[in-house]
N, C-alpha and C positions, 0 to 999 in steps of 0.2 A: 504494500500500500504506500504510494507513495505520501501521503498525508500524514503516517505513521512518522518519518523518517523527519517529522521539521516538529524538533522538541528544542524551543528558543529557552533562550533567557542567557544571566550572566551576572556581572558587576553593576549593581547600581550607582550610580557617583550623585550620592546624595552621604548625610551624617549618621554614623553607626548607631546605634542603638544601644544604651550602655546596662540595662536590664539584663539579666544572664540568661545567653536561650537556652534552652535544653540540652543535655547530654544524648539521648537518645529520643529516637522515633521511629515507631512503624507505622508505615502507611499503606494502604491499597485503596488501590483505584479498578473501577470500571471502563472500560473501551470502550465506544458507540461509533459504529460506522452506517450512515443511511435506516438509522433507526433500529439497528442490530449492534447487537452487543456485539464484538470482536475480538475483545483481548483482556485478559486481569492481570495487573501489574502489581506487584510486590516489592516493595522497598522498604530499607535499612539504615537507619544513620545511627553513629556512636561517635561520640565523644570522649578522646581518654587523653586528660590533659591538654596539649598544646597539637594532638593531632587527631584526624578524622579520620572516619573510612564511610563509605557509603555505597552500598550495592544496591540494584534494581532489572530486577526478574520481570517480563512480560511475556506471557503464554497464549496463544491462539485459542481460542473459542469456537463454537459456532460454524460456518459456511468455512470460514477462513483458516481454521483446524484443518479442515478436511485437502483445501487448497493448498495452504503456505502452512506449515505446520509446526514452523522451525521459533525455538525459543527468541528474544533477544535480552544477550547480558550487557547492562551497564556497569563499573565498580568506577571508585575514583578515589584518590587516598590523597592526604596533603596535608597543611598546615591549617592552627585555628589562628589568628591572631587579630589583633584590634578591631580592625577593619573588617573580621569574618573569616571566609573559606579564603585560602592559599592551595590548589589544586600543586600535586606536583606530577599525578599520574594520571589519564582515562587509558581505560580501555572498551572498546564499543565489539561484543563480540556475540555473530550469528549463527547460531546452532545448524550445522549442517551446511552455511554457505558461506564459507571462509572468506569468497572475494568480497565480499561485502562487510566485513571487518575492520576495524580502523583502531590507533591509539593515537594518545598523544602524551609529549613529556616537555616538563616544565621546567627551566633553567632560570630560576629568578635572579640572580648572580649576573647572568650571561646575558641577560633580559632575550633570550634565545627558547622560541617555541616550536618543536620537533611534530610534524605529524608522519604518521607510519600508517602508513596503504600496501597491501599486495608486495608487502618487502621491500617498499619504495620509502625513504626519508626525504622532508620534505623541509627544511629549515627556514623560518619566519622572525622576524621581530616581534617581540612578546609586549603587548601595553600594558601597562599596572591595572590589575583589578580584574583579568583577565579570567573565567570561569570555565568549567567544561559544561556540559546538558546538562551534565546530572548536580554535580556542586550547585549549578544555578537556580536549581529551584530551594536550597537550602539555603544558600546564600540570605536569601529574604528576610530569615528568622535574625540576623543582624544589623539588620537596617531599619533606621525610620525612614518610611517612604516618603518621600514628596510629593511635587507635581509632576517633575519629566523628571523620565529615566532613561539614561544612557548607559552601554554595558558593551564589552565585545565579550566573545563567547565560541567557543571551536569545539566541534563533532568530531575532534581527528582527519576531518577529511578535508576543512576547509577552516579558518579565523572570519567572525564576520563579524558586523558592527549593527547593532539594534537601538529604537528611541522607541519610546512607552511613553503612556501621556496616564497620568494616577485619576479617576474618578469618585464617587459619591458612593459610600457606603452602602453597601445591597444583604439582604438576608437571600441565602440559601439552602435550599432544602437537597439531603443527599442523601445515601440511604445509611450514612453517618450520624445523619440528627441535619439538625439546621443550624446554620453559623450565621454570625455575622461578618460581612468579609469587606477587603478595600477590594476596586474593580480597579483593572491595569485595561489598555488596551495598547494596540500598535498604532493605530491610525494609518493602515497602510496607504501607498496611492494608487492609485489604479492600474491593475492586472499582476498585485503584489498578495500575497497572503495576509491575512487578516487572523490576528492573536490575542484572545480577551483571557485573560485571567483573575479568579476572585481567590483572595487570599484570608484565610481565616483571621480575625485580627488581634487573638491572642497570641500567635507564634509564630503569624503571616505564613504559613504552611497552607498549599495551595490546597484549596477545596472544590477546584472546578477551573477546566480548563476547556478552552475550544477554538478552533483552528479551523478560521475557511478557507478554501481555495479561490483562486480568479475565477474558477469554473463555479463556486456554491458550494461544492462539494465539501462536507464537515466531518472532523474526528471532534469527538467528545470525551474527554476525559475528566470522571466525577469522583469522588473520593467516598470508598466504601466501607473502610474501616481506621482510623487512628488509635493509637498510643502512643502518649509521652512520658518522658520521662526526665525531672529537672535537673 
């Protein structure tokens, strides 16, 4: 699917958050493709001292089980510090289709960011603040958000640069309970994808996520179960 495969986010460049987020979280999500459910995603954060780790499991469901069947693993491991997530590893890896694998490694030193394809290294200028997929949706839980948010962010396969515009607090219902959340969107421009996200507003952990195409075309991703831990 390719609507699957564009999971934004990154570095906010707004003020941290000086409240202490949590050490740990599980989370699950639901998938929605065309009004079928498609995939359950499981994720992992821990906290232990000054470094993290974070994995995320996504299983095929449904029509899509039967067709594409193959898991996808995210991990990411790094630093915690003032500012938040300090990524120093992703790895993005597809059960059964290698070529479609990616990582990336993080030289903050070097200011030097490595992406790894198909045994291919790929060496980049690394900018401060810089997150992977996965780091970026945690990222959040240390920032106060503002109005606009700026952030670059890398899948391993590419470094790209995203702005978000913060909106009016919305309640939603998930089969989590119902949250109170801040609305993010992308405001893309035309025949660009389009990116809303509502964040819970206790630990800004995402509780609904949704992704349209130029074409309409929408993944929905809802949050089916949390646990935190302080």
């Amino acid at each position: 699917m390719k609507l699957l495969t564009i999971f934004f986010a990154g570095l906010l460049l707004c003020a941290p958050v000086y409240a202490a987020p949590p050490t740990g979280v599980q989370a699950s999500y639901e998938v929605f493709s065309g009004g079928m459910k498609i995939g359950q995603m499981n994720e992992l954060y821990s906290r232990n001292g000054d470094r993290y780790t974070l994995t995320s499991t996504t299983t095929p469901v449904g029509l899509l089980a039967m067709f594409k069947p193959e898991k996808i693993y995210f991990t990411s491991s790094g630093q915690v510090t003032r500012q938040g997530l300090r990524p120093l590893s992703f790895e993005d890896k597809r059960e059964g289709n290698p070529a479609r694998s990616s990582q990336a490694e993080f030289d903050w030193n070097a200011q030097q960011l490595t992406l790894i394809h198909q045994n291919q290294r790929t060496p980049l200028a690394l900018p401060e603040g810089t997150q992977d997929r996965l780091s970026a949706m945690y990222q959040f839980m240390f920032l106060k958000i503002e109005s606009t948010l700026d952030f670059a962010m890398t899948n391993g396969n590419k470094l790209s640069n995203y702005h978000y515009v913060a909106g009016a607090q919305q309640k939603v219902d998930t089969p989590a309970g119902q949250f109170d959340s801040l609305y993010l969107d992308s405001q893309p421009k035309e025949g660009e994808s389009r990116t809303e996200i509502w964040l819970e507003t206790k630990n800004h952990l995402p509780c609904k996520m949704v992704i349209t195409d130029a074409s309409g075309d929408q993944l929905i991703q809802i949050l089916s179960g949390l646990k935190v831990q302080p």
